[in-house]
N, C-alpha and C positions, 0 to 999 in steps of 0.2 A: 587398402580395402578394410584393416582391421581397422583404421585411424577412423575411417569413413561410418562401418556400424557403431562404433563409439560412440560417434557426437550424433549419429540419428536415434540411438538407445536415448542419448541424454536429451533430446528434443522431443522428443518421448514421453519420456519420463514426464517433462515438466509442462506437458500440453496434458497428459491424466494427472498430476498432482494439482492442479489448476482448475482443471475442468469436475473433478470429483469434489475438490473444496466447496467449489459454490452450488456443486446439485447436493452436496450432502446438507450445507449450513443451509440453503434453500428451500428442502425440503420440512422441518419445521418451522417454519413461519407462517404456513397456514393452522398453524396450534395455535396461535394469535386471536382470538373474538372480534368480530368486526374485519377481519382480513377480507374477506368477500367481497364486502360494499367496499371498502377501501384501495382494490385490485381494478376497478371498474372504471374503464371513461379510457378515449382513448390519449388523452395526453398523461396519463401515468404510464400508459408503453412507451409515447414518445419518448419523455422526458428519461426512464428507464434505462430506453435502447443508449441513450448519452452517456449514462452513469457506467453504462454495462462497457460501451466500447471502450472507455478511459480505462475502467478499473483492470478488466480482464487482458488486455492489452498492455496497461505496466507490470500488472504480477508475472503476466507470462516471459516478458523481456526480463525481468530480473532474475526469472527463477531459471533462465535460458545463461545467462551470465553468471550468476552467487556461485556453481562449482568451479570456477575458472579464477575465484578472485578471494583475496583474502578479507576476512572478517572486517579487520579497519578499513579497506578498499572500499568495501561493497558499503558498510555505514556511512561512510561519509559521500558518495557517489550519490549514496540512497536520497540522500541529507538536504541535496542540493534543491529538491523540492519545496522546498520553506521559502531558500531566495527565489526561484520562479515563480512563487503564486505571490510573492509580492511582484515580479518584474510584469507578470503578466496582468494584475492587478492595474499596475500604473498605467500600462498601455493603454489597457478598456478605459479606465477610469480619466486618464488623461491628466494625473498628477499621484505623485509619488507618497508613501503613507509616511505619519509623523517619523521625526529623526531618532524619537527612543524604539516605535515598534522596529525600524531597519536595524537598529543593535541589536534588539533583543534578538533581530533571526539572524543575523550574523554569528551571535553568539553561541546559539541554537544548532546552526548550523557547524559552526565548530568543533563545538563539544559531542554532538553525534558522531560527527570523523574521527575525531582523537579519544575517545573514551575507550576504544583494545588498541590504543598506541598510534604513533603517527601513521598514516595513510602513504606509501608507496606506488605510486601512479606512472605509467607505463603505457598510457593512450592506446590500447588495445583494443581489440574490437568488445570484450564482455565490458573493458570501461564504458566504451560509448553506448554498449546498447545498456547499460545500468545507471551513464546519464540521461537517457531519451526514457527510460519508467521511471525516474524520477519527474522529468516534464510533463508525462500523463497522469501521476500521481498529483502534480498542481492543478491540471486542468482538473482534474476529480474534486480536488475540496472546491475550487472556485464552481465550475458546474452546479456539485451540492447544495452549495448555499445560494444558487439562482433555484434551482428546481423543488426543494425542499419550501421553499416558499410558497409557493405555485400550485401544487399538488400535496397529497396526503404521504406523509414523508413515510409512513406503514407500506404502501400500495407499492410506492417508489422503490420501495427495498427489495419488496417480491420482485416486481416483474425486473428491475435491474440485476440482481443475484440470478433470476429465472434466465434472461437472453444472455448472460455472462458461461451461465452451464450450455447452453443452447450451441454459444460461437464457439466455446471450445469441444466440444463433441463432434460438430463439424469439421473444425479441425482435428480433431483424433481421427474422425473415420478417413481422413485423405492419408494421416504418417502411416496409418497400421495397413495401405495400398502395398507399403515398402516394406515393413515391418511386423506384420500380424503376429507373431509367435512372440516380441517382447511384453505385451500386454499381460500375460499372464504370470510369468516371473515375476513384474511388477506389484502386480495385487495381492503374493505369495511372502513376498518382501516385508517383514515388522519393521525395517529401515524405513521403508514408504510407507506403512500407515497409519503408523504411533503421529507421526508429526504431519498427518494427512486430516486425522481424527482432529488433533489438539485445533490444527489451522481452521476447519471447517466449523467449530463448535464457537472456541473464541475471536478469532481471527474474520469471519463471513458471518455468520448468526449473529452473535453477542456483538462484535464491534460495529460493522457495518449498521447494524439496527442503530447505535447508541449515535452513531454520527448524524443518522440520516434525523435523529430527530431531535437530535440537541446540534448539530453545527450551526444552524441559522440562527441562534441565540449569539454567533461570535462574530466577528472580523475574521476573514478568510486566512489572513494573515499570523491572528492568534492563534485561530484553530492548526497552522500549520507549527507554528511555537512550539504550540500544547504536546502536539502527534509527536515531533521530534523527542518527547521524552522516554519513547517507546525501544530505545537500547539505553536505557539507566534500566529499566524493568528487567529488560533481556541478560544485562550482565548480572544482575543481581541473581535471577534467577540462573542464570550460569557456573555461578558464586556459590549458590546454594546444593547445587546438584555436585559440586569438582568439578565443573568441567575446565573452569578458570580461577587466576587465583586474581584476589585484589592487588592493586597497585596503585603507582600515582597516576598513571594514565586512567582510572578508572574515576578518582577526584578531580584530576583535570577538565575531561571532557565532563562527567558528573556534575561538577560544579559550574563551568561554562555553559552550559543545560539547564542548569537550575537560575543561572544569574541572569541569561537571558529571557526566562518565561515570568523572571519577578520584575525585568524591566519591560518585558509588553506588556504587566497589567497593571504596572505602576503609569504607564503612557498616557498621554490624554486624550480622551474617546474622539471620533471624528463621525460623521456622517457617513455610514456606509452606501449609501445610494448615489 
């Protein structure tokens, strides 16, 4: 029984850290000029509702798994999203992208796993649910860069950040049938909401916006290169607080990061269509 309130506290937990990210970061973006006219029409809900089920659906499987797994685990799991928006790429497209982009996310891929030391894989259930959000994580850039097209990439942000808060509040209100009284410890918690605040400001506001209106300027492919350099940032800033110290694994994966984002932009451009 105790095993059981556990794991439904920690499903919990990560269905309001999830669900408050996006209605907090969501909530300003109507501070945006022109956000009104640019919210209008109904294929920026459609389009939206797409962006909204990817996103909100892999953060939730990862944040359902990340306490179950360790730091290199979960980076490199995370990782594997670079090679799937190229496999899935190939499929749609019906041929595979040049031989330097597939090193470059190889490499990408790599050096995200190995940058806090080699990855120890154990085929558990938080592994497989933290490779299956890294597979909706592909389908989100590849989505992106169809939708972002199409529609007003502002509009797209709203209402996809808006139905992402929407599905997980839905699902809040069915755990707290089970659970009503852990919600409030929750939001009493500075452990939940220093890194609830940071997530919802940089992490849904500021990056989300930045993708929705610069990724269709890249290769799906690149733009997954690029993103993977987001634990060189994270150890740094780990580095910088004690929480970690540096090492060679931190050059290793670092530099395998770095040496693959210079070989996808040194690559030769292809037709994205």
């Amino acid at each position: 029984m105790i095993v059981a309130d556990a794991h439904g506290a920690g499903v919990l937990g990560a269905t309001l850290f999830v669900t408050l990210r996006f209605a907090l970061g969501g909530a300003l973006l109507p501070l945006f000029p022109g956000m009104r006219n640019a919210m209008r029409g109904r294929a920026v809900w459609r389009d939206g509702a797409l962006l909204a089920l990817f996103i909100f659906s892999g953060f939730l499987f990862q944040m359902l798994a990340i306490a179950q797994l360790t730091p290199a685990v979960s980076a490199f799991l995370t990782s594997l999203y670079v090679v799937f928006t190229a496999l899935l790429l190939a499929g749609w497209r019906g041929r595979l992208q040049s031989t330097p982009l597939l090193c470059g996310a190889a490499l990408a891929t790599f050096g995200a796993g190995w940058i806090q030391g080699p990855p120890q894989l154990h085929f558990n259930w938080p592994e497989w649910l933290t490779v299956f959000s890294a597979l909706l994580f592909a389908g989100h850039i590849i989505a992106t860069d169809v939708v972002t097209r199409r529609v007003s990439p502002l509009g797209v942000t709203f209402s996809s950040i808006t139905l992402a808060a929407l599905m997980g509040l839905l699902l809040l209100n069915l755990q707290m049938l089970a659970q009503p009284a852990a919600l409030g410890g929750l939001l009493r918690d500075p452990a939940f909401l220093e890194p609830l605040l940071l997530s919802a400001f940089f992490g849904t506001f500021v990056a989300l916006l930045l993708v929705n209106c610069c990724q269709k300027l890249l290769d799906p492919v690149r733009a997954a290169i690029l993103y993977a350099l987001e634990p060189v940032w994270a150890t740094l800033l780990a580095i910088s607080y004690g929480m970690v110290t540096a090492n060679g694994w931190l050059l290793l994966g670092g530099g395998a990061l770095l040496l693959g984002n210079l070989i996808a932009e040194l690559a030769p451009r292809r037709d994205s269509a």
